[in-house]
Steps between C-alpha positions, in 0.01 A plus 500: 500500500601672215320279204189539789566919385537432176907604522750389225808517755564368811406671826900487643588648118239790525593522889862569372447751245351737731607434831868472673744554804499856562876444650580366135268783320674776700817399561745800455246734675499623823193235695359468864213338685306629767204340625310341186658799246784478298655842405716514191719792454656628112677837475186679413193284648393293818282199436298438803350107423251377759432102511197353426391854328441566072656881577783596586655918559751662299631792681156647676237348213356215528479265163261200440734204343369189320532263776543461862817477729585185620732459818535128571784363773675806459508590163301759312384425124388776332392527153783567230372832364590681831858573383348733283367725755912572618 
């Protein structure tokens, strides 16, 4: 697929370098699931990350982000740059 695009990297090298295990991205924070929405928790922010979504809310506002939400078997992978908004 990715010499089809045109891509000099591998799709599971690209996948990696902007997608991982939000349990391994926020580990250390406060984190629970309800329905389909992970909520992360710092001392001064809440990260509410929908699945299957390209926003997500910090605090009250809600922020487009590069890419969408996965949840797959349990897991949500999020895009790395989200650890910036805690």
């Amino acid at each position: 697929m990715t010499e089809v695009l045109g891509m000099d990297d591998p799709l599971d090298s690209l996948t990696a370098d902007y997608f991982c295990k939000a349990s391994e991205l926020f580990e250390g924070y406060e984190c629970s699931v309800e329905g389909d929405t992970l909520t992360v928790r710092s001392a001064s922010h809440t990260l509410s990350i929908p699945a299957n979504r390209s926003w997500v809310m910090v605090d009250s506002l809600k922020k487009e982000i590069p890419s969408v939400t996965v949840l797959a078997e349990g897991e949500f992978y999020v895009n790395r740059s989200l650890k910036q908004l805690l």
